[in-house]
C-alpha positions as CSV (number, residue, x, y, z in Angstrom):
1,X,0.0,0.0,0.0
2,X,1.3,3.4,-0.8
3,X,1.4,6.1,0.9
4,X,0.7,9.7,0.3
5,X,3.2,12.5,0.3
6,X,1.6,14.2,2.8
7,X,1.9,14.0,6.5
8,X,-1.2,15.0,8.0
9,X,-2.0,17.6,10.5
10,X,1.0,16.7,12.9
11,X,3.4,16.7,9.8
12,X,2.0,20.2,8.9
13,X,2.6,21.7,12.4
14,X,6.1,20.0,11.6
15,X,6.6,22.0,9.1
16,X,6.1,25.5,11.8
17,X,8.4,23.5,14.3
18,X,11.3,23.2,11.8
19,X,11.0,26.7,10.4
20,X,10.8,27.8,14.2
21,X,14.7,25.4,14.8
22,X,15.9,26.7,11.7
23,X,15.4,30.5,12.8
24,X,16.0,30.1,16.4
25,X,19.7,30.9,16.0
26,X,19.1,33.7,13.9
27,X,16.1,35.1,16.3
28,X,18.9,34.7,19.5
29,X,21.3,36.8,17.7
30,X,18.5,39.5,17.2
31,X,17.6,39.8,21.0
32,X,21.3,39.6,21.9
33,X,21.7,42.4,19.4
34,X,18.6,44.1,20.8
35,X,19.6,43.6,24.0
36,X,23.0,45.9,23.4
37,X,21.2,48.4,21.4
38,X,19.1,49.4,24.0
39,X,21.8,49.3,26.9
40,X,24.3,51.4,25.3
41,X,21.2,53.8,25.0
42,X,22.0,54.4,28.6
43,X,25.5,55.8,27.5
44,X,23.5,59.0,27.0
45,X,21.9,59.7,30.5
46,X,25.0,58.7,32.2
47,X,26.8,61.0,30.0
48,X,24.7,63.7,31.2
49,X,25.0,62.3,34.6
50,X,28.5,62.8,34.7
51,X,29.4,65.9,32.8
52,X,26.6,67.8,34.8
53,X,28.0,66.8,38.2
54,X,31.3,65.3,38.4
55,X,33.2,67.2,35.4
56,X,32.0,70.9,36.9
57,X,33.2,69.4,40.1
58,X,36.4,68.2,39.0
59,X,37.1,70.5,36.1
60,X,38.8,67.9,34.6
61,X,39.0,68.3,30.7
62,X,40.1,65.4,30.4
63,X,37.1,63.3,32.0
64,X,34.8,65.2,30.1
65,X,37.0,64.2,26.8
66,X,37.2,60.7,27.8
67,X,33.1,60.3,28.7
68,X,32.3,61.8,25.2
69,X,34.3,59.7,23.3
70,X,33.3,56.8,25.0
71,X,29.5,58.1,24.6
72,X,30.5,58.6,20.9
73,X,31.5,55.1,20.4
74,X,28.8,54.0,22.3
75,X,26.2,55.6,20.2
76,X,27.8,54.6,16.6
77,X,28.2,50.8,18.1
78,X,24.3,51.2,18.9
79,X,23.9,52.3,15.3
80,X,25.9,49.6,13.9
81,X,24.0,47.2,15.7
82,X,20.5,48.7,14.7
83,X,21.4,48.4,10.9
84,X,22.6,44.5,11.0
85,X,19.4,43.8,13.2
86,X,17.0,45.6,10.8
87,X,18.9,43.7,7.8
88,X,19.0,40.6,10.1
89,X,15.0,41.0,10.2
90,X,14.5,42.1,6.8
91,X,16.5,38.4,5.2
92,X,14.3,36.5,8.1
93,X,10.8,38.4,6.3
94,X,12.3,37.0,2.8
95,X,13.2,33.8,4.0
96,X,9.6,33.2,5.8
97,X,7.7,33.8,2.4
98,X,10.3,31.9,0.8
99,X,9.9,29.0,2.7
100,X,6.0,28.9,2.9
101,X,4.8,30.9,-0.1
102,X,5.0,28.1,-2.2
103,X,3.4,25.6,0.4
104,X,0.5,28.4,0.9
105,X,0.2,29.0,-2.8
106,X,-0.5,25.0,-4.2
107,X,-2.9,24.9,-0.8
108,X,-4.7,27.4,-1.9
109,X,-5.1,25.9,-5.5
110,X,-5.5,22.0,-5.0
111,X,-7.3,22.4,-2.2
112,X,-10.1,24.1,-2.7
113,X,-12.2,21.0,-2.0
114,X,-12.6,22.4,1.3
115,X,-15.5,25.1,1.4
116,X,-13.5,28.1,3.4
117,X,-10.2,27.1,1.7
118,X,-9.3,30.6,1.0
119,X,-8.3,32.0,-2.2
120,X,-4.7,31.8,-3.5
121,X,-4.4,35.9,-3.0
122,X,-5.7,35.6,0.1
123,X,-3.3,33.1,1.2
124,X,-0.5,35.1,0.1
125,X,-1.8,37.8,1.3
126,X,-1.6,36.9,5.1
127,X,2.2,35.7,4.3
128,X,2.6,39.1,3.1
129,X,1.2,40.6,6.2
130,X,3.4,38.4,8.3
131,X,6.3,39.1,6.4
132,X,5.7,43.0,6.2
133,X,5.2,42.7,10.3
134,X,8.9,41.0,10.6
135,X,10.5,43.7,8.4
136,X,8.6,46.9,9.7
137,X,7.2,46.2,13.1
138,X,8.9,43.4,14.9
139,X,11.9,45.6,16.5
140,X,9.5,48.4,17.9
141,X,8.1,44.8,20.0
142,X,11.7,43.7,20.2
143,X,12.8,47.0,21.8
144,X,9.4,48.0,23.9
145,X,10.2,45.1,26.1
146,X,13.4,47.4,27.6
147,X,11.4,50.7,28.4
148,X,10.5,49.3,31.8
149,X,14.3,49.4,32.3
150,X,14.4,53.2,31.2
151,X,11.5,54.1,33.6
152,X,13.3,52.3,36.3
153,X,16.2,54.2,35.9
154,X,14.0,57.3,36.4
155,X,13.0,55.7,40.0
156,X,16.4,55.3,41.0
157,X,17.2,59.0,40.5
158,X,13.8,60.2,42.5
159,X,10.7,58.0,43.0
160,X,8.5,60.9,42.0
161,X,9.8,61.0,38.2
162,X,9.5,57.0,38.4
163,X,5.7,58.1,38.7
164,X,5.5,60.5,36.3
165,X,6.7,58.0,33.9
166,X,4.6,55.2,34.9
167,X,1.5,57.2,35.1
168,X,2.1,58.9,31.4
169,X,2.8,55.3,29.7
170,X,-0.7,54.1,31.2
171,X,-2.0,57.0,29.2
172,X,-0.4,56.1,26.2
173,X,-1.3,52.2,26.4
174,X,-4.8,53.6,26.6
175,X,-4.6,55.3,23.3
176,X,-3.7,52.7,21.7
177,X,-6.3,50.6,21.7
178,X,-9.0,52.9,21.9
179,X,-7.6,54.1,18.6
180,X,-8.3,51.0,17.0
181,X,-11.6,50.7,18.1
182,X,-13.3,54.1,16.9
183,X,-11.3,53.4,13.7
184,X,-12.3,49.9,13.1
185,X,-15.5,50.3,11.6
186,X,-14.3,53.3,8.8
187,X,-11.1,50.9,8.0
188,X,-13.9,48.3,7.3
189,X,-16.1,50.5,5.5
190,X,-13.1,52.2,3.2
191,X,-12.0,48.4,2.4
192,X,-15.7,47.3,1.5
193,X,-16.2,50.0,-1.0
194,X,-12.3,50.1,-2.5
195,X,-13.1,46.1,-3.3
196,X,-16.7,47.3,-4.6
197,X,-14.7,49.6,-7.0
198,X,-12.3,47.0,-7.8
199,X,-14.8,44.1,-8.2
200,X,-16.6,46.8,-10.9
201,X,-13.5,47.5,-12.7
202,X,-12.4,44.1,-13.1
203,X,-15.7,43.3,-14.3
204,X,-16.0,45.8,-17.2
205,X,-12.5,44.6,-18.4
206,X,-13.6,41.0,-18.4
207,X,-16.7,41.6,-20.3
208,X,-15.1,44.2,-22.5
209,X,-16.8,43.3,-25.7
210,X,-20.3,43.1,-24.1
211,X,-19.6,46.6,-22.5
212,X,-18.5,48.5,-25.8
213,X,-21.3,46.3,-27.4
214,X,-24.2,48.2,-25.5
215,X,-22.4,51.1,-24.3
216,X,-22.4,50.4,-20.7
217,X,-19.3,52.2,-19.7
218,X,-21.6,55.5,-18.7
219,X,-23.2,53.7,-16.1
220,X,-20.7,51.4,-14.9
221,X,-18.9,54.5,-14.7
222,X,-20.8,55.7,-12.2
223,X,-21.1,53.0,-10.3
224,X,-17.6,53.1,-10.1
225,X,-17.8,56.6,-9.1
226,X,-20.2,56.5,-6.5
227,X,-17.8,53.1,-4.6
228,X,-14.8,55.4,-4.9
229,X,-16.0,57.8,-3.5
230,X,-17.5,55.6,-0.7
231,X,-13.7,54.4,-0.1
232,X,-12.3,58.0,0.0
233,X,-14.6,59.1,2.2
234,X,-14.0,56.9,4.7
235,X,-10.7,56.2,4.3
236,X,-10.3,60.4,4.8
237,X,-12.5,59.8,8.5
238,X,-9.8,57.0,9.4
239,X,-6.8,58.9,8.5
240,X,-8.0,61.9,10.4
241,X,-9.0,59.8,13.6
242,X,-5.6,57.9,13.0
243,X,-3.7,61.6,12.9
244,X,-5.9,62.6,15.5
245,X,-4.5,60.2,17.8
246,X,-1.0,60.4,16.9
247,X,-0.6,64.1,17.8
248,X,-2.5,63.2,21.3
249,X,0.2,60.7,21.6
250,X,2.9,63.0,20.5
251,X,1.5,65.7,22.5
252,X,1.3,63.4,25.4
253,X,5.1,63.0,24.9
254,X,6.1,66.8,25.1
255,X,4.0,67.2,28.0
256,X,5.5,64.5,30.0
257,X,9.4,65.6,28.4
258,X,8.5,69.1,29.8
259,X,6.7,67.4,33.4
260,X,9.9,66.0,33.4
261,X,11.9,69.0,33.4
262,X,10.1,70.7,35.2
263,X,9.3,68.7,38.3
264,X,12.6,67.7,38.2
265,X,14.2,71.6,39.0
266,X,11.9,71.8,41.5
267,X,13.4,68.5,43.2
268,X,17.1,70.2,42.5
269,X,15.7,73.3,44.6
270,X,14.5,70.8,46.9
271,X,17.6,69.3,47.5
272,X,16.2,66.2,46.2
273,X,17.9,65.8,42.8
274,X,20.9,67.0,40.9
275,X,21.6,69.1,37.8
276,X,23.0,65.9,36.0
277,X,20.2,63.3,37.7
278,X,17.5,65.7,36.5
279,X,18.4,65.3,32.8
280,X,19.9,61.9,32.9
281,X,16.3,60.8,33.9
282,X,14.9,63.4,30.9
283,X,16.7,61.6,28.5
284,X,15.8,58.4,30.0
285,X,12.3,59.1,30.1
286,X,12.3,60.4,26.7
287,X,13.9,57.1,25.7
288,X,11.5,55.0,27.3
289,X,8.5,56.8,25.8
290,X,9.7,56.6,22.3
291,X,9.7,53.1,22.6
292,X,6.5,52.8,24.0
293,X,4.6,54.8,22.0
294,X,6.9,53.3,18.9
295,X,5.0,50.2,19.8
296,X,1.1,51.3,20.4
297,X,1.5,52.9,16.8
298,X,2.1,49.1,15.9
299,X,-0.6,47.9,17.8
300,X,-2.7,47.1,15.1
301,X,0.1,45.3,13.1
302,X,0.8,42.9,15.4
303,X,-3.1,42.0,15.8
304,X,-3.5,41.6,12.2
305,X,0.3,40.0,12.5
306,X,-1.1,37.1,15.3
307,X,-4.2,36.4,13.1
308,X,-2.3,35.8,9.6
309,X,-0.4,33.3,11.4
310,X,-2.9,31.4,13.3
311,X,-4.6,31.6,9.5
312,X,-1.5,30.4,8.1
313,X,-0.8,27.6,10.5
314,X,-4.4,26.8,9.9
315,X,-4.2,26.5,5.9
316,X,-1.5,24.2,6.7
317,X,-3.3,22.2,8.8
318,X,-5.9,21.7,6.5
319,X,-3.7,20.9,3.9
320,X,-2.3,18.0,5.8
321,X,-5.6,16.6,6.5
322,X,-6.2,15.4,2.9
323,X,-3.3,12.6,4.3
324,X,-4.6,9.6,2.4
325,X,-3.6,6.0,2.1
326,X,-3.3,4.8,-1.7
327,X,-3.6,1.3,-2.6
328,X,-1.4,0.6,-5.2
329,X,-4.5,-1.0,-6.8
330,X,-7.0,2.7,-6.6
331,X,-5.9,3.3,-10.5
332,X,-7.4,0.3,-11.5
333,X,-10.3,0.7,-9.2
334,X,-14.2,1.7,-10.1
335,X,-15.1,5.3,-9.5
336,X,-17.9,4.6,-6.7
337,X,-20.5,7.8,-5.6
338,X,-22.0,6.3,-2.8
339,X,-25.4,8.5,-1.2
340,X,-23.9,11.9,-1.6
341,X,-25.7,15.0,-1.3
342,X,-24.3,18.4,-1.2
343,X,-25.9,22.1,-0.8
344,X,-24.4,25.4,-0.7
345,X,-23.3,27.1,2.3
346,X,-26.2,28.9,2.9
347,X,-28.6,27.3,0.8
348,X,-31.5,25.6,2.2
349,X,-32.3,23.0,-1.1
350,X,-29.4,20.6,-2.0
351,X,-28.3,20.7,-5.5
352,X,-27.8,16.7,-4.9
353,X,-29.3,14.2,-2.9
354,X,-28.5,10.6,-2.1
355,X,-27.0,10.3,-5.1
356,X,-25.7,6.4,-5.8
357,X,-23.9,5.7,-9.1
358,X,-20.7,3.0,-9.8
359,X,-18.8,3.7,-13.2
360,X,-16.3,0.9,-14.0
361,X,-13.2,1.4,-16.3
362,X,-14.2,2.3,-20.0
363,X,-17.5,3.0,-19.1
364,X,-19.0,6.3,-20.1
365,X,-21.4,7.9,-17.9
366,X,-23.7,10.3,-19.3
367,X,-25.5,13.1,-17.2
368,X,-28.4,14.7,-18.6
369,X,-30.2,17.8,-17.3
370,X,-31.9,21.2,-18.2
371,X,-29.3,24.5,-17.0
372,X,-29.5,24.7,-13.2
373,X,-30.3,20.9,-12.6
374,X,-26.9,20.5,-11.0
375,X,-24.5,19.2,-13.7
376,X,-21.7,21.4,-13.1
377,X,-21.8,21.0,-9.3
378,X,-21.9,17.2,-10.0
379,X,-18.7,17.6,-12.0
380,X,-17.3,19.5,-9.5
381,X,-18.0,17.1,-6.8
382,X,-16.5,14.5,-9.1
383,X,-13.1,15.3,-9.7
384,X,-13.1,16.8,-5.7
385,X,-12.8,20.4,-6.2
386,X,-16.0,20.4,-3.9
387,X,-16.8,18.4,-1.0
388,X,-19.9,16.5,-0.4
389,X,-21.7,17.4,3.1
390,X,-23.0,13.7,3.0
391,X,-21.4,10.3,1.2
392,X,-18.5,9.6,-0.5
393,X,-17.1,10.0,-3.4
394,X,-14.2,7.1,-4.4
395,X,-11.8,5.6,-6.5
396,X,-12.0,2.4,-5.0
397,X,-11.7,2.8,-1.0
398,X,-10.0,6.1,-1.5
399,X,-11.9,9.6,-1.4
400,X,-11.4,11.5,-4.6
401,X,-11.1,14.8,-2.8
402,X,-8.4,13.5,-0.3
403,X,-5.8,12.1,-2.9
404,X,-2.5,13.8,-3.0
405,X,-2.2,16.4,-5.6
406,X,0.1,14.8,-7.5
407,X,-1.8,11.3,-7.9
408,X,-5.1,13.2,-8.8
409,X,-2.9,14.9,-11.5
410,X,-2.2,11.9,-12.8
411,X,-5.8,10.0,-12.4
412,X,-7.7,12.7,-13.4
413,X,-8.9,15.0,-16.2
414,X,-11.0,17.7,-16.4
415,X,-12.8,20.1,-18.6
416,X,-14.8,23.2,-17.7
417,X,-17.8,24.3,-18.9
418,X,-16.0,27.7,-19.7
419,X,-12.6,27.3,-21.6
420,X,-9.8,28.9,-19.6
421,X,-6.2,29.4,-21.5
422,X,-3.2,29.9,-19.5
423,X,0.0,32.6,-20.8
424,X,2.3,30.4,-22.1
425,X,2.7,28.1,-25.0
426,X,0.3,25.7,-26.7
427,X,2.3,22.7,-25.5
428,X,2.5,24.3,-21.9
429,X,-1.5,24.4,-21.8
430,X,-1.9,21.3,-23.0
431,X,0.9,19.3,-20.7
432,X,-0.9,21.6,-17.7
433,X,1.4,24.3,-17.6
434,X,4.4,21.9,-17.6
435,X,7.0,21.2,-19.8
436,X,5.6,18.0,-20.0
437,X,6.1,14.7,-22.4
438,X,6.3,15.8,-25.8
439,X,5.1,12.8,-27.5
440,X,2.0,12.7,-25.1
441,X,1.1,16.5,-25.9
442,X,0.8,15.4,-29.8
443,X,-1.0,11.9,-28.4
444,X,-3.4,14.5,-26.9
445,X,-3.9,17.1,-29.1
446,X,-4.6,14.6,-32.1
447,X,-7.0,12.9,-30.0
448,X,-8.4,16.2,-29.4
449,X,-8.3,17.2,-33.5
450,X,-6.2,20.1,-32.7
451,X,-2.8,19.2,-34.1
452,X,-3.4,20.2,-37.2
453,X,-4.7,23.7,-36.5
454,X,-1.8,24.4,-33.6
455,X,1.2,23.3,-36.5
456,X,-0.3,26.1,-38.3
457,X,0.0,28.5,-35.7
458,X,3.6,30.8,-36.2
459,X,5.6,28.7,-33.3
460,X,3.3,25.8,-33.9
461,X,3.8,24.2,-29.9
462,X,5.7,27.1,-28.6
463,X,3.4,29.7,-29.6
464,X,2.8,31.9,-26.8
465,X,-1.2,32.2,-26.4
466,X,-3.5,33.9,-23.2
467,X,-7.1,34.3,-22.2
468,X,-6.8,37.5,-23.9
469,X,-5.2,35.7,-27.3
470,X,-6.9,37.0,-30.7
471,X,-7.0,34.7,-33.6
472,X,-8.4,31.1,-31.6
473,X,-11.8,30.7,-32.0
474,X,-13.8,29.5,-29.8
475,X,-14.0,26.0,-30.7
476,X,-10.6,26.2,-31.1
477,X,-9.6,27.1,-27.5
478,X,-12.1,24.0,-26.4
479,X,-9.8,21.6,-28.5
480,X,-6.9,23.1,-26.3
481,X,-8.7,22.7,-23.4
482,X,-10.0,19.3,-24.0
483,X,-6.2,17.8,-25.2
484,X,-5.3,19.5,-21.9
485,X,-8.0,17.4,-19.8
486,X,-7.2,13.8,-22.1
487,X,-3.5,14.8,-21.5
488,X,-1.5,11.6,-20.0
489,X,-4.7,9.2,-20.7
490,X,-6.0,10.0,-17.0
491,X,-7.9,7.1,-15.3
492,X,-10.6,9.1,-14.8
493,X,-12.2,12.1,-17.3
494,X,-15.1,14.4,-16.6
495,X,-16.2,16.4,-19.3
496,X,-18.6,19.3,-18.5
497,X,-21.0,20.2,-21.9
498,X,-18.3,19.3,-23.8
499,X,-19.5,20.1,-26.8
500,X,-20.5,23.9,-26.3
501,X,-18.6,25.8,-28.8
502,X,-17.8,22.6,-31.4
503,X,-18.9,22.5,-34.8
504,X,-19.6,19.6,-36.2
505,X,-17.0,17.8,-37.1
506,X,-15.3,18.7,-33.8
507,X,-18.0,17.1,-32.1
508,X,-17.6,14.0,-34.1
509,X,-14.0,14.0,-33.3
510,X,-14.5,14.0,-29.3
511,X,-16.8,11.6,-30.2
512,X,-14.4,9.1,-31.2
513,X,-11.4,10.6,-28.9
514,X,-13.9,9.3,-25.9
515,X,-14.3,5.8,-27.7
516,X,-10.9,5.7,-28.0
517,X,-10.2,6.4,-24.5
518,X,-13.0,4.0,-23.5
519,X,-10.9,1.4,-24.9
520,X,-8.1,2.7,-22.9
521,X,-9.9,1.8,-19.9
522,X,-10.7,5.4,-18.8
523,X,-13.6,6.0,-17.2
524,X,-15.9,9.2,-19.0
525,X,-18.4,11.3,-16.8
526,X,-19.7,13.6,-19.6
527,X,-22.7,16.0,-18.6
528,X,-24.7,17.6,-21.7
529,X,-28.4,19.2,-21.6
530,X,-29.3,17.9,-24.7
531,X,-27.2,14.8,-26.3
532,X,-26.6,14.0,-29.4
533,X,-27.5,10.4,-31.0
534,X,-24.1,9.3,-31.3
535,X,-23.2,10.6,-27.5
536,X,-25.9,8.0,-26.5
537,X,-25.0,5.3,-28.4
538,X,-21.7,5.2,-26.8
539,X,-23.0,5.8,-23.5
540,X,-23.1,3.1,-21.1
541,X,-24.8,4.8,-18.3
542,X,-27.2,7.8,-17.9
543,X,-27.8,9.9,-14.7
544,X,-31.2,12.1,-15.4
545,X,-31.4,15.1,-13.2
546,X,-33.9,17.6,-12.9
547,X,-36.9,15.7,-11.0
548,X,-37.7,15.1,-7.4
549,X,-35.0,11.8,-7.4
550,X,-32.0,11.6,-9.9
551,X,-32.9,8.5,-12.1
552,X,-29.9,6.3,-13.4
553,X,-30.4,3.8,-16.4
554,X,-28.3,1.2,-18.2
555,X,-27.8,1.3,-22.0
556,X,-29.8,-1.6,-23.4
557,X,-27.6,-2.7,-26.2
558,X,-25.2,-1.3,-28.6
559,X,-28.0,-0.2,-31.4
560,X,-30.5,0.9,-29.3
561,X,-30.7,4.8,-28.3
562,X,-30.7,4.7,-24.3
563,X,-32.8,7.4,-22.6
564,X,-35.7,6.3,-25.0
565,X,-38.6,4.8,-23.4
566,X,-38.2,0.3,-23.3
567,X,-34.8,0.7,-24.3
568,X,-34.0,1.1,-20.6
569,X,-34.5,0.0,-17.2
570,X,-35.4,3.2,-15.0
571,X,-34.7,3.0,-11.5
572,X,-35.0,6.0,-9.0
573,X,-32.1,6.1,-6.9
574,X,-32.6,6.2,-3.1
């Protein structure tokens, strides 16, 4: 018995663990190297410390010459230290989207079986967030952790500026969070109507011809207006409740510099403090605040930071729980839907129900059905790109939808109801955007009765095409996309209304292709609304959908036309 490729839950949390050992030398040397930046940012107040009241005393020149080229070095070794940490972080960003972009990325695309998959730029999109939060934000959190130490320093010199300090950084921790609340709700709002205006302009250049066609760029015109506006406007109320906040917290900070200064000469005329202690602590305290307040403006990045990788960790997860075990006999084995039903999240009526239908290898199962009856969600369900709530769907003992991407690349083929072309060449969309075997791209695209028209084309294989590619018609680009689904002679082929957009003779030519790969031993789902003669006399099976119960029946013979009534035995399926 084989075994899949991929570990499971445990193997995906394996995956965090090792990335974790492999930066845990890297992450020591940042705090060490945080550690020194911040402590030779007390050079400064015990500079002031000493050239305020021991130099004076003294009148030594050369103490005070010594202590500020000590402080000098101090400060430029702090520097120093600050740049190889920030590049340190910046490589450590890189490397994390290195490492899991790809994982995140084929997730994202092969599994999409499971209903709240997300989408593949969604998935990158919380890499992104985590990797912008290691390069931009992780040493304000690195560095906030040592203003305690600052404020402490302040006690030593006089409890009462330890206070001070204390009681102005409770302020500031305040603000924080209290800015992200009243700015929540306009952040939401601005990114609702910016994806409004998106989703509008993406649309309009999608359906381009249909737009110029009946002059619909006026009014989708201002539809996009009307969104944009939406966005700006709120997007203008967050940025002025976001610079609201930061000059309360930058107020707060000049207030408590000058608090500072100013309770601290009246402790000198108290007797209570020194000339040198009074700004030692100023510089402390102004230190200390920095770093504070350095961090509540991050606040909000390291939320969104904590939930991209909890979302992360999770797609992981869920990719390891497609862990299947393969016999070494499932590509020989029956394609077996046993009571499946599935609905729509948020749909009350299932689109199937207790659906029960074996195909064997060669047979040719054909699904008939008016538009909404189904077929497409069927097909879906077939090949695993959806999930049923209810049943199973199998190759054998093994669940379609949990079979390791690469063995359902090589079991299964699919075409869409709507043709999709990929940039790159001809033999590139037909090997499945791989360089793939030569001689089974021809196998394919003859079978498909599109060699002839692609060794016409200027590059013949290597011709570059796209969705967007002008000179293909549209039966042409179904050819493509149907060598690109018979590609490799998959074990199991689903063909959704194959023959939308074929002429004739194209028809006739999938016609036989799917004989052809009958004999193979591939077994042919093929969904149409209306079949043709010839697509029922090679049938072996038929699933009718539409009524209260799919009905299943078995061809009677070779010359009879199945579907017909007495040529048939109808049976509803429970």
């Amino acid at each position: 018995m084989a075994r899949s490729k991929n570990r499971g839950t445990k193997g995906r949390n394996q995956v965090i663990r090792v990335a974790w050992r492999a930066s845990r030398p890297g992450l020591i040397a940042v705090g060490i190297f945080s550690a020194f930046i911040n402590v030779l940012k007390f050079s400064v107040p015990l500079y002031m410390l000493h050239a305020f009241d021991r130099v004076p005393a003294s009148r030594s020149i050369e103490t005070l010459v010594m202590l500020t080229l000590i402080v000098i070095v101090a400060l430029i070794a702090g520097l120093a230290l600050e740049v190889v940490r920030r590049r340190m972080l910046s490589r450590w960003g890189i490397w994390i989207e290195q490492q899991f972009g790809v994982r995140l990325l084929h997730a994202s695309l092969a599994n999409r079986s499971i209903s709240d998959t997300p989408t593949a730029p969604e998935a990158l999109g919380e890499l992104s967030t985590l990797r912008s939060f290691v390069t931009r934000s992780a040493a304000s959190w690195l560095d906030v952790v040592w203003a305690p130490l600052f404020f402490f320093g302040i006690y030593l010199i006089h409890p009462l500026l330890g206070a001070l300090g204390v009681g102005t950084i409770v302020v500031l921790l305040l603000l924080g969070p209290l800015q992200d609340l009243i700015t929540r709700g306009t952040r939401r709002a601005s990114r609702q109507a910016e994806s409004a205006a998106d989703r509008i302009v993406a649309g309009a250049e999608r359906n381009i011809e249909t737009v110029g066609a009946l002059t619909m760029s006026t009014s989708l015109t201002e539809r996009w207006r009307r969104s944009n506006i939406a966005h700006l406007e709120e997007r203008d109320r967050s940025e002025a409740n976001i610079a609201l906040f930061r000059t309360m917290m930058r107020g707060l900070g000049q207030c408590f510099r000058i608090a500072m200064i100013g309770v601290g000469i009246w402790l000198f005329l108290q007797n209570e403090a020194t000339l040198g202690g009074i700004f030692a602590a100023r510089m402390m305290g102004g230190f200390g605040y920095a770093l504070a307040e350095r961090a509540v403006r991050e606040w909000r990045s390291l939320k969104e930071a904590g939930a991209s990788y909890q979302r992360v960790k999770q797609m992981l997860s869920e990719e390891g729980e497609r862990e299947a075990s393969v016999a070494d006999t499932t590509s020989e084995a029956e394609l077996i839907v046993d009571s499946v039903s599935f609905r729509y999240y948020g749909r009350r009526d299932y689109v199937v129900r207790r659906l029960s239908v074996e195909v064997g290898r060669g047979e040719l199962l054909l699904i008939i059905g008016d538009a909404a009856t189904g077929k497409t969600t069927l097909s879906r369900l077939l090949i695993g790109l959806l999930q049923p709530q209810y049943g199973q769907i199998r190759l054998g003992d093994v669940e379609i939808w949990r079979l390791p991407p690469e063995m359902r690349t090589q079991l299964i083929g699919y075409l869409p109801q709507h043709t999709e072309l990929f940039h790159g060449t001809v033999r590139e969309n037909i090997a499945r955007m791989g360089e793939g075997n030569f001689s089974e791209v021809l196998a394919a695209a003859k079978l498909a009765n599109i060699h002839d028209t692609v060794v016409r084309l200027p590059q013949g294989y290597d011709t570059e095409i796209s969705e967007d590619t002008t000179g293909l018609s549209g039966s042409e680009r179904k050819r493509i996309a149907l060598a690109r689904a018979i590609y490799g002679a998959p074990r199991l082929l689903v063909l959704d209304e194959p023959a939308a957009n074929l002429d004739r003779p194209s028809r006739r030519a999938m016609e036989a292709a799917i004989v052809e790969l009958k004999r193979a031993g591939t077994s042919i789902i093929m969904t149409q609304t209306a079949p043709s003669v010839r697509s029922s006399r090679i049938a072996d099976k038929f699933l009718t959908l539409g009524g209260s119960e799919p009905e299943i029946s078995v061809a009677a013979g070779a010359n009879d036309v199945p579907g017909r009534p007495g040529t048939a035995d109808l049976r509803a399926v429970k």
